[in-house]
matplotlib code that plots the C-alpha trace (Angstrom):
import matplotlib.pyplot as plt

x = [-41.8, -38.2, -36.9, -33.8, -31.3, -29.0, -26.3, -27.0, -23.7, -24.3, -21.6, -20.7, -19.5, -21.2, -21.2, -24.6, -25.8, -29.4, -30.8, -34.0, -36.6, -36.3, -32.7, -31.0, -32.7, -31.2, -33.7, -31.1, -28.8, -31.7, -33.5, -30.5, -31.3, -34.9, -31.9, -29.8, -33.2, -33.9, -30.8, -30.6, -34.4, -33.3, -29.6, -31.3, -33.9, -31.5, -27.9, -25.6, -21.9, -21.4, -17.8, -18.2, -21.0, -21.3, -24.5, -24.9, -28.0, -30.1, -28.1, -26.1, -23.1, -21.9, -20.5, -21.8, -21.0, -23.7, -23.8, -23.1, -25.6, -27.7, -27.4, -30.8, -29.8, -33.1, -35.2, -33.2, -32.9, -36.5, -36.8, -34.8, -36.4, -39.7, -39.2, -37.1, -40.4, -42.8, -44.0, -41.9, -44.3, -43.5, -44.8, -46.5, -46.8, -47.2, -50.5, -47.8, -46.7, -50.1, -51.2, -48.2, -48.5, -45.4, -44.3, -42.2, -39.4, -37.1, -35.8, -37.4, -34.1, -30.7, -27.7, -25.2, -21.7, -20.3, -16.6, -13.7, -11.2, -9.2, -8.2, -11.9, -13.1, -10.6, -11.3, -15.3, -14.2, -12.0, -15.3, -17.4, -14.8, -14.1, -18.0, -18.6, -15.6, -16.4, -19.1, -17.9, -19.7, -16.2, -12.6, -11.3, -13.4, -12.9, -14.8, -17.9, -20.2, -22.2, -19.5, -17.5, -14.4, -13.3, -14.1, -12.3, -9.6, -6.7, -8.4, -8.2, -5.0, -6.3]
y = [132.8, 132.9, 134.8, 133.8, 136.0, 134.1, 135.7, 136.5, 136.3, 135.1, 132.8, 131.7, 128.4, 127.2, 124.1, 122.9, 120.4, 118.7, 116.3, 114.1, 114.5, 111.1, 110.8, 107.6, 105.9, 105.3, 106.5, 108.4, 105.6, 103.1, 105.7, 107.4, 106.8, 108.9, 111.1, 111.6, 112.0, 114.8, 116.6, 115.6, 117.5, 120.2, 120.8, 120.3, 123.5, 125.5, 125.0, 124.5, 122.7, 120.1, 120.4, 117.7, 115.2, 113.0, 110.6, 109.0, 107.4, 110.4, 113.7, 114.8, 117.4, 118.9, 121.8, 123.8, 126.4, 128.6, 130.2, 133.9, 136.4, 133.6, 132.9, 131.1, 128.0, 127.9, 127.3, 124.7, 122.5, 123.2, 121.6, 118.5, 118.3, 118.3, 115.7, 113.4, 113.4, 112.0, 108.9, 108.4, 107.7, 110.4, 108.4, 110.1, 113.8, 116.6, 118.9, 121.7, 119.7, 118.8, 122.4, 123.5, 121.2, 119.4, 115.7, 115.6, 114.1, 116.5, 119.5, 122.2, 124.4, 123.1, 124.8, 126.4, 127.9, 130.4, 128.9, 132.3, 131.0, 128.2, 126.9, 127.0, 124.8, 122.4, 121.9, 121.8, 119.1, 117.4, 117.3, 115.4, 112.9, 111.8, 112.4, 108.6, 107.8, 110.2, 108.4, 104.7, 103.8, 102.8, 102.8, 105.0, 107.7, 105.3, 102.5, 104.9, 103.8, 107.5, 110.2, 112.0, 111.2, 108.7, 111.4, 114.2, 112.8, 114.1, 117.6, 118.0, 116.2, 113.1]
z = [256.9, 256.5, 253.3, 252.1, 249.8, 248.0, 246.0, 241.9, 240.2, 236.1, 235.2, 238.9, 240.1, 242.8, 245.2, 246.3, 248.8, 248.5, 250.6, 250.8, 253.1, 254.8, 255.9, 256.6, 253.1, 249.9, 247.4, 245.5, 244.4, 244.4, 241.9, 240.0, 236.4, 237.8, 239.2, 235.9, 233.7, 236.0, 235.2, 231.6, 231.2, 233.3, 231.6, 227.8, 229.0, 231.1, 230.6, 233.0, 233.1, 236.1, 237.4, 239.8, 241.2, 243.8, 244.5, 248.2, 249.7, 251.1, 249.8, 246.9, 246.5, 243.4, 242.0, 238.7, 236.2, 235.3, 232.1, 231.7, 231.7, 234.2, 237.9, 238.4, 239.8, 241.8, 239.0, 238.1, 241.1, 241.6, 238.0, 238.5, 242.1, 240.9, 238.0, 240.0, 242.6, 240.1, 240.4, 243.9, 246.4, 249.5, 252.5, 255.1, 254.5, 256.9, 256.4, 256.0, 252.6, 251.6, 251.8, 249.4, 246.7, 247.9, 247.6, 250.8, 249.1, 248.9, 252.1, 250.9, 250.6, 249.4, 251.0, 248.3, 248.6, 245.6, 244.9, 245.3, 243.0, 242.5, 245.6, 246.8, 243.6, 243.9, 247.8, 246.9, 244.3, 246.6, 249.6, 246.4, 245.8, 249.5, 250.6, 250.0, 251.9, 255.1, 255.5, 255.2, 252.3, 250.3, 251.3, 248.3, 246.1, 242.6, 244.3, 245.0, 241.5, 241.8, 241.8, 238.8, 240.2, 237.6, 235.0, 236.8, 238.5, 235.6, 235.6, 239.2, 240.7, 242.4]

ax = plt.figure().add_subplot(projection="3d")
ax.plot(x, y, z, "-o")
ax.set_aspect("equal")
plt.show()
């Protein structure tokens, strides 16, 4: 098994990606009110400040603060993983999952990137906003419904 190390800095910013399991569906805006309870649940019981967010079909990006003094940001994504998976039915399931207690809904890892200073964070913020358009989902970030970019547009020079 693969062991990963990932960096423990309390009070970092960090960028994250996550991304279902099943690729190619869109569970996550068809579900995101289960989505935003998830992180509601998971912010109320271990605090964290969103920077930016962005919402497509099958993965998310977004960029935190953690608190000082705390640099567990893999409790909480396994928090708001976990209660975003209840009551979504997984599909087919490998043994491998079935063996681990797991729903299959998620990747098992998420891929995360610690933001070195400003220019860093405002590119990271930048890659949310334009995500949706990358992909040809909308022409312009403000006509993506599931982003922050409407809410962060002044504090980050859009």
């Amino acid at each position: 098994m693969s062991v990963y190390l990932r960096p423990r800095r309390p009070g970092a910013v960090v960028f994250f990606t996550v991304a279902l399991a099943a690729r190619g569906t869109w569970l996550l805006v068809e579900e995101v009110a289960r989505l935003r309870a998830a992180v509601r649940a998971t912010k109320a019981e271990r605090p964290f400040g969103i920077i930016a967010w962005v919402v497509l079909p099958d993965h998310l990006h977004c960029v935190w603060q953690m608190p000082e003094g705390d640099a567990d940001y893999s409790v909480r994504w396994r928090l708001i993983k976990s209660r975003f998976s209840m009551g979504i039915d997984p599909g087919r399931r490998r043994a491998s999952h079935i063996a681990r207690g797991e729903r299959a809904v998620w990747q098992r890892r998420f891929w995360e990137h610690h933001i070195r200073g400003e220019a860093d964070l405002a590119a990271h913020v930048q890659y949310c906003w334009m995500n949706p358009v990358k992909h040809g989902f909308v022409a312009s970030p403000e006509d993506w419904e599931w982003s922050s970019y409407r809410r962060d547009r002044e504090t980050y020079g859009a």
